[in-house]
C-alpha positions, 0 to 999 in steps of 0.5 A: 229115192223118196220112201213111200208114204202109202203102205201100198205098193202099186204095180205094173206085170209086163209079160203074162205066160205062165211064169207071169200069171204065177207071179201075179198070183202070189202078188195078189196074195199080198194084201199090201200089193195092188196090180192095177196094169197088166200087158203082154203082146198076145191078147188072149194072155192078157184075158186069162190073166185079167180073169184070174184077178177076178177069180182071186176077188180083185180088180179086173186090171187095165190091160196093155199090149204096149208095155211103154203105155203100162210105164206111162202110167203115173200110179205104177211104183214098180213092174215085174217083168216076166217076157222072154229072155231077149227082151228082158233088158230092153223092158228093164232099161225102158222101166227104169228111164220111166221111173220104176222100181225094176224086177225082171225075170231070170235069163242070160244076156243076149250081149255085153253091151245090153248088161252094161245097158242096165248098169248105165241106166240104174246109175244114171236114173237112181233107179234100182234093177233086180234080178227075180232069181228066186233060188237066192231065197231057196231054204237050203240056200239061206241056210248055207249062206247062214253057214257060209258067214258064221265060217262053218265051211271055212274059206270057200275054195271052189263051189259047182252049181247048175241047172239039170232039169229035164225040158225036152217036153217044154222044149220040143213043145215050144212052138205049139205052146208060144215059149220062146225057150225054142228059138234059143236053143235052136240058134245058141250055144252055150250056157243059156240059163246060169243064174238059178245055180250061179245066184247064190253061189255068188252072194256066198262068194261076195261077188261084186262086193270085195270080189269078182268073176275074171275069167270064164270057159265053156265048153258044150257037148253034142246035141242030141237029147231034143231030136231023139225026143222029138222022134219018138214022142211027135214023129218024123212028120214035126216040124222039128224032126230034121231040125239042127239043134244048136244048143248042146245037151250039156254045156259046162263053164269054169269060173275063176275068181279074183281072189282065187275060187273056182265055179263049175256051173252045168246046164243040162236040160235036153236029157233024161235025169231027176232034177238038179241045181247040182249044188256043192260048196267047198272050203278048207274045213268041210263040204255039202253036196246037193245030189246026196243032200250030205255034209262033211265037217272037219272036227265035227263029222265022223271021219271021212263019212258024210252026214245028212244035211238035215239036221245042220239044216235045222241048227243053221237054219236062216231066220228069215226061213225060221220065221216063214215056216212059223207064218206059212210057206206059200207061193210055188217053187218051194216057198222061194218065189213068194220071198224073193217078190216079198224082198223086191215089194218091201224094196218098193215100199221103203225106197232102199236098194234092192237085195239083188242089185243091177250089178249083180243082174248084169254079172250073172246075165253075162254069163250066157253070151260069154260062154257063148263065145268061149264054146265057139272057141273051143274052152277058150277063156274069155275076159269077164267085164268089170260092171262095177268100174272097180268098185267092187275092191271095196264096195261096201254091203247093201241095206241091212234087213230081213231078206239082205242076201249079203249077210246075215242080221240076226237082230231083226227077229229078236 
């Protein structure tokens, strides 16, 4: 794609729930970033959204219901989508067929055959497609793909990842509130949410780029956690209460890998627990876990006694985060979000490749409805497809620069 020539990057926000309205607010932060066009199908969304562009001293946006009348539009370079899990392909691949820089919110395919959608049609139109899993520029994430690349942890051997976060409110709720998260755990099984984990943990494995995922099981247990919450916090009256929950309240899936390496990934979020990505990366010289925030180091560590992750966190720091925390961290979720949109605008602006990419977008999407399948199977292991026709073998790595996810340039803060 040709380089922008204007240092304003215009764009489109197709979606407006809370997700959609936090993004566009830290978009509005960028003072090289105009939205000029929002749509989503509820009206009073559209209204909320349009008010707080002016609250933040910007144009009141042109608003849509129709989001393929916001892609008409010959002014919008790129569009963020933030809808709901089901419809995140159909807007991606209609946003790619117009001509725009496309970046959706995270979520799992609905099939197979949608992720190879995307594929096809960033292939076909040039044009790129990025998953906005914001957990790739989370600080401690950075800083262990800073670690991974230097070789601290040696050859990686397994990692575990996940999402634990405790919804029953968000999602017993859902119906009240308009949030689609409702309806997927009332009718799916399996690991509904994968990317928030899987996502770095795959750019440590270079998968799609001299690796691959082969093979997938999971398995899913009871479901329990959204009915006893239901009873005891809205009654035997709600809607919900004879409801036959079918998403289990822990569903745990195994990766293999081409050359070897193991993933464990949990999604558990209908039960009481803190919050958790349930991070672990493992290799022949050392290990960290999340849930302890500790390290081990072979030759390094006092032997067979974890250390705090803190201070290897302040030697391997990742320099895009050195130089964040000196400009001020802002944006939600820690600082990531504002990052992980920085990375897509300055995709935008300069016509290159995004850091994530659709192949990337479509492997950790097809997560979701493989373990799916497997859990109808009982564990059985289900083929993962090959996204890049075999280029992965030797795939080459994306655009070196400040927020590549691929490896880690130095020279661009010295």
């Amino acid at each position: 794609m040709e380089r922008n020539n204007s240092n304003e990057v215009v764009l489109g926000v197709i979606g407006l729930g809370g997700r959609g309205r936090g993004l566009s607010k830290i978009l509005l932060d960028m003072e090289d970033v105009s939205i000029p066009a929002i749509c989503d199908v509820l009206d009073d969304r559209v209204q909320m959204a349009a008010d707080q562009f002016e609250s933040l001293g910007r144009p009141r946006p042109q608003g849509y219901s129709d989001y393929k009348e916001l892609l008409a539009r010959d002014d919008i370079q790129g569009v963020i989508i933030a809808t709901s899990w089901t419809t995140h392909a159909m807007i991606a691949v209609d946003a790619m067929k117009a001509g725009k820089y496309t970046a959706s919110e995270v979520g799992g395919a609905s099939s197979i055959e949608e992720c190879w959608e995307l594929v096809r049609t960033s292939e076909q139109t040039g044009i790129p497609c990025m998953m906005l899993e914001n957990c790739c520029y989370g600080r401690n994430e950075m800083a262990l793909l800073n670690m991974v690349k230097k070789g601290i942890f040696g050859e990686l051997i397994h990692c575990q990842c996940g999402y634990e976060h405790d919804l029953r409110e968000e999602v017993a709720m859902g119906i009240e509130n308009r949030h689609y998260r409702i309806h997927n755990y009332l009718n799916r099984n399996g690991d509904v949410y994968p990317t928030h984990g899987l996502g770095p943990v795959a750019k440590y494995l270079n998968i799609n780029r001299g690796n691959r995922f082969l093979t997938l099981s999971s398995m899913a247990s009871k479901a329990r956690g959204l009915h006893n919450w239901v009873m005891d916090n809205l009654g035997e009256r709600h809607p919900l209460a004879e409801a036959d929950f079918t998403q289990g309240d822990v569903a745990t899936t195994m990766i293999k890998c081409a050359h070897g390496e193991t993933i464990m990934v949990i999604h558990d979020t209908t039960l009481p627990r803190p919050y958790s990505r349930a991070g672990r990366v493992q290799g022949t010289k050392g290990i960290w876990m999340e849930d302890n925030n500790s390290i081990y180091i072979e030759g390094r560590s006092q032997e067979h006694t974890w250390e705090s992750f803190d201070k290897y966190l302040d030697e391997y720091e990742h320099p895009l985060w050195r130089e964040y925390i000196k400009m001020g961290v802002r944006g939600s979720h820690g600082g990531m979000d504002y990052l992980c949109l920085m990375a897509f605008v300055e995709s935008v602006k300069t016509g290159l490749p995004t850091p994530i990419d659709v192949y990337d977008m479509a492997t950790w999407m097809a997560v979701t409805v493989l373990s799916e399948q497997s859990v109808v199977q009982g564990g059985h292991p289900m083929p993962f497809p090959d996204f890049t026709k075999g280029r992965w073998i030797n795939r080459p790595l994306g655009p070196a620069g400040k927020y590549s996810l691929d490896n880690v340039y130095e020279e661009f803060w010295q």
